[in-house]
C-alpha positions as CSV (number, residue, x, y, z in Angstrom):
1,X,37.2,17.9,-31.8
2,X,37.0,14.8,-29.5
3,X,38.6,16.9,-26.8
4,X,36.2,19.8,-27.0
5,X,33.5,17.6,-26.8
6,X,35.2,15.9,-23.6
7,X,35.6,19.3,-22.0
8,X,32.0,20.4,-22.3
9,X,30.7,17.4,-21.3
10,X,33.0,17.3,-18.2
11,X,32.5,21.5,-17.8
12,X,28.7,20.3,-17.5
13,X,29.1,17.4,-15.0
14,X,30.9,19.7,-12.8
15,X,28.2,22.6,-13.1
16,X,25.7,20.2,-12.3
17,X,26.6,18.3,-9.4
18,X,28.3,21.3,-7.5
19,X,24.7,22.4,-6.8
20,X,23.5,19.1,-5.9
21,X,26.5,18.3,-3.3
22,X,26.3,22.0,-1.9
23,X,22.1,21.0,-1.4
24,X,22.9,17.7,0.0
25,X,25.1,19.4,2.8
26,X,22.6,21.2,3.8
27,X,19.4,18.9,3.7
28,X,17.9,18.7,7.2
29,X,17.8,14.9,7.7
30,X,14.8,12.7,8.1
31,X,11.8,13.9,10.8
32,X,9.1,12.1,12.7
33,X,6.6,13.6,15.6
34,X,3.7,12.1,17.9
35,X,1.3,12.8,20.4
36,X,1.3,11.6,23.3
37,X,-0.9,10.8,26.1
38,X,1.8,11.1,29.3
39,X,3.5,13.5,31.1
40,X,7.1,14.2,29.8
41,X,8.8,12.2,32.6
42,X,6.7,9.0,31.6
43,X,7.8,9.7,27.6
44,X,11.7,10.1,28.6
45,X,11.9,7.2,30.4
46,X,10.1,5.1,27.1
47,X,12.0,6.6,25.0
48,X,15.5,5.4,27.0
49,X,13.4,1.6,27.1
50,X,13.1,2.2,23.0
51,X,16.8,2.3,22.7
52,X,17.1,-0.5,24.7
53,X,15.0,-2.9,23.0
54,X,15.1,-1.3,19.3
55,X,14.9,-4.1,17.0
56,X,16.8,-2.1,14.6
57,X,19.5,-2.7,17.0
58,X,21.8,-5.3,17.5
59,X,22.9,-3.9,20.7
60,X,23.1,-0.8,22.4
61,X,25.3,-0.2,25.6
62,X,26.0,2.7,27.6
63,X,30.2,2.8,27.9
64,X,30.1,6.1,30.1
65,X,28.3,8.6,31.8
66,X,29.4,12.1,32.9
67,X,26.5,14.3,34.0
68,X,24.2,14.8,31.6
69,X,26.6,14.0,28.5
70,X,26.9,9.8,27.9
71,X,29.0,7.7,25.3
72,X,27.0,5.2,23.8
73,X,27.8,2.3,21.5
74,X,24.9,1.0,19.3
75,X,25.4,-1.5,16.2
76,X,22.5,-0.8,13.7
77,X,21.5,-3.7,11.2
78,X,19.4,-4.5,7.8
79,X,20.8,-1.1,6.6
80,X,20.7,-0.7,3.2
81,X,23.2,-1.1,0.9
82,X,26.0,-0.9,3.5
83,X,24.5,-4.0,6.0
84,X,25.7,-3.5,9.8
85,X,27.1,-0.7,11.1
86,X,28.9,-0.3,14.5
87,X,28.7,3.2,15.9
88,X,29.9,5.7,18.7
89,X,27.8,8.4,19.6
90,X,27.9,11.2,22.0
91,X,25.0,12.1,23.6
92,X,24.2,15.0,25.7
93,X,20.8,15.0,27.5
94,X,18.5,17.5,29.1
95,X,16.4,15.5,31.4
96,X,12.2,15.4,30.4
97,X,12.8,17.4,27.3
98,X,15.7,16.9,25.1
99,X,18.5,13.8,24.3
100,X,20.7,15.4,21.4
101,X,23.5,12.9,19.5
102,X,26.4,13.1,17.2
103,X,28.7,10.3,16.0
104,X,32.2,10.3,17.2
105,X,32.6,7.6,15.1
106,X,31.7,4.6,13.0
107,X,33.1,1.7,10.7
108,X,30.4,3.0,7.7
109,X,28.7,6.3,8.5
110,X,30.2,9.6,7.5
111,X,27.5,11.5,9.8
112,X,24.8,10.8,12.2
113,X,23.5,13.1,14.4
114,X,19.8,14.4,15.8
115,X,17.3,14.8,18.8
116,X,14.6,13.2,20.7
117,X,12.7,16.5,21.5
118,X,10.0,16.3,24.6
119,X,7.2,19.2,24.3
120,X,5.0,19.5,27.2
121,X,1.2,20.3,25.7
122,X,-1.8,20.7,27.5
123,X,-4.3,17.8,29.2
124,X,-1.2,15.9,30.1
125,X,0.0,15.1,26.4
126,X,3.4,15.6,25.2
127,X,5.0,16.1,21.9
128,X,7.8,14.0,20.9
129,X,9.9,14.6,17.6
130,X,12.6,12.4,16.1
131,X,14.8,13.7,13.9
132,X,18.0,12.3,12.4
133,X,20.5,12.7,9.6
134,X,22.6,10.0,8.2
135,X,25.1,10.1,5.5
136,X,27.1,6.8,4.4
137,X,29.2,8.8,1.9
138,X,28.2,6.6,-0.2
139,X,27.1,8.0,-3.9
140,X,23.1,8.0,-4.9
141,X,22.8,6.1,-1.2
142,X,21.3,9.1,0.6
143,X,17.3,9.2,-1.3
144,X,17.4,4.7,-0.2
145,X,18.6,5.6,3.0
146,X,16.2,8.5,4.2
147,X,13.4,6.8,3.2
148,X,14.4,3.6,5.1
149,X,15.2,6.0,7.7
150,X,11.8,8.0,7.7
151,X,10.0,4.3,8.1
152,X,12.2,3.4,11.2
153,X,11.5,6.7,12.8
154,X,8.1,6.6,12.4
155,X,8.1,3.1,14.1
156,X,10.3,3.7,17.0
157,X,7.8,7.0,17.9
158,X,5.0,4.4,17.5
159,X,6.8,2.1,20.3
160,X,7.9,5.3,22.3
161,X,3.8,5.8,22.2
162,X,2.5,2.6,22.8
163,X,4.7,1.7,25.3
164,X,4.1,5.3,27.5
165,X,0.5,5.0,26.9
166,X,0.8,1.5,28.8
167,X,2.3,3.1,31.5
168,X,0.0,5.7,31.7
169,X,-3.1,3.1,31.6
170,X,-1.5,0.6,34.0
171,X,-0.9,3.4,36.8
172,X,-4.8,5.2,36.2
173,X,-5.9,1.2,37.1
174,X,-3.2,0.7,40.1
175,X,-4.0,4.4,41.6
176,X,-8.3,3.5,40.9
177,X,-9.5,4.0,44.9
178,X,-11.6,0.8,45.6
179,X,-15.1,1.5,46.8
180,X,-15.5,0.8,50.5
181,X,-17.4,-2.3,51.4
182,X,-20.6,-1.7,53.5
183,X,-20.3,-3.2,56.6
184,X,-22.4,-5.7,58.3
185,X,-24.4,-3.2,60.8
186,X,-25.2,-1.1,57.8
187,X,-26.6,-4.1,55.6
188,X,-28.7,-5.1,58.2
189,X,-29.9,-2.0,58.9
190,X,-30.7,-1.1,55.4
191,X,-32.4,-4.7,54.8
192,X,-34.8,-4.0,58.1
C-alpha cells in the first residue's frame, strides 16, 4: 500500500511541475521603459556611459570589437542567492537604436540575454526599453531574482535618463547665443 501511495504522490509531482518548467522556458524575462528628452544619438551614447559606471558592476571591459558585434566581459555583484557572477556576453549593436546581448558564458548563469531598444518619438524624445532574462538554474531562484532584476532595470533607465537629460540641458546653455552688447556710439546716442 506504501508503494501505491509513493507512486501517486510521485505521478502528481511530475504532473505538476512539467507545466511549471515548460511556463518557466518560456517567460519573457524582466522589462523596463522611459521617456526621454534627447535625440537617440544623445541616449546611445548614455546608455554605453551606464555600462560603464553601473554600480551593479564590478567591472565591465570591452575584450573585442568586430563591426558592429563586441565581446564584453562584465562581473555583476550583490546578486541574490548566488553572490558574484563573472560573465561573457556577445553583443551585437545597431547604432542609435538597438544593443542586443546573449551570454557566451558564465561561472553561475545558465542564461542571460536582452536589448537596449532606442525608439525615436516626436519633439525630440526617445523611447528606451530594457529588457533582460536571467536564469541561475538554480530551483525557486527565478520569482527573487526577477524582482531584484525589475529594481535594477528600472534604476539603470533612471541613470540612462538623468544622465542624457544633462547632456541635453548642458548643450541648450553652451549653444544659448549671447545678446550683443550696445556699443558706445549707440548709448550715447540713445542717452542724448
Amino acid at each position: 500500500m506504501a508503494s501505491i501511495s509513493s507512486i501517486f504522490a510521485l505521478t502528481a509531482i511530475i504532473l505538476l511541475t512539467v507545466p511549471v518548467c515548460a511556463k518557466t522556458a518560456q517567460k519573457p524575462g524582466v522589462r523596463g521603459k522611459v521617456d526621454i528628452k534627447a535625440p537617440p544619438n544623445i541616449v546611445w551614447d548614455a546608455v554605453h556611459k551606464e555600462r560603464a559606471e553601473d554600480p551593479d558592476l564590478s567591472y565591465s571591459k570591452v575584450l573585442e570589437t568586430h563591426g558592429d558585434k563586441v565581446m564584453l566581459e562584465q562581473k555583476f555583484k550583490g546578486m541574490p542567492i548566488i553572490g558574484e557572477a563573472t560573465c561573457l556576453l556577445e553583443q551585437e549593436e545597431t547604432i542609435n537604436k538597438r544593443i542586443d546581448y546573449k551570454l557566451v558564458r558564465s561561472d553561475k548563469f545558465k542564461e542571460l540575454s536582452g536589448s537596449w531598444i532606442l525608439t525615436a518619438k516626436p519633439n525630440g524624445v526617445t523611447s528606451l526599453e530594457l529588457q533582460s532574462r536571467l536564469h541561475t538554474g538554480l530551483p525557486f531562484s527565478e520569482a527573487i531574482i526577477n524582482h531584484i532584476l525589475k529594481g535594477r532595470i528600472q534604476k539603470r533607465l533612471e541613470r540612462v535618463k538623468a544622465s542624457a537629460e544633462r547632456i541635453v540641458a548642458a548643450t541648450a546653455m553652451t549653444s544659448v547665443t549671447p545678446l550683443p552688447t550696445p556699443s558706445l556710439a549707440r548709448v550715447r546716442t540713445e542717452a542724448e
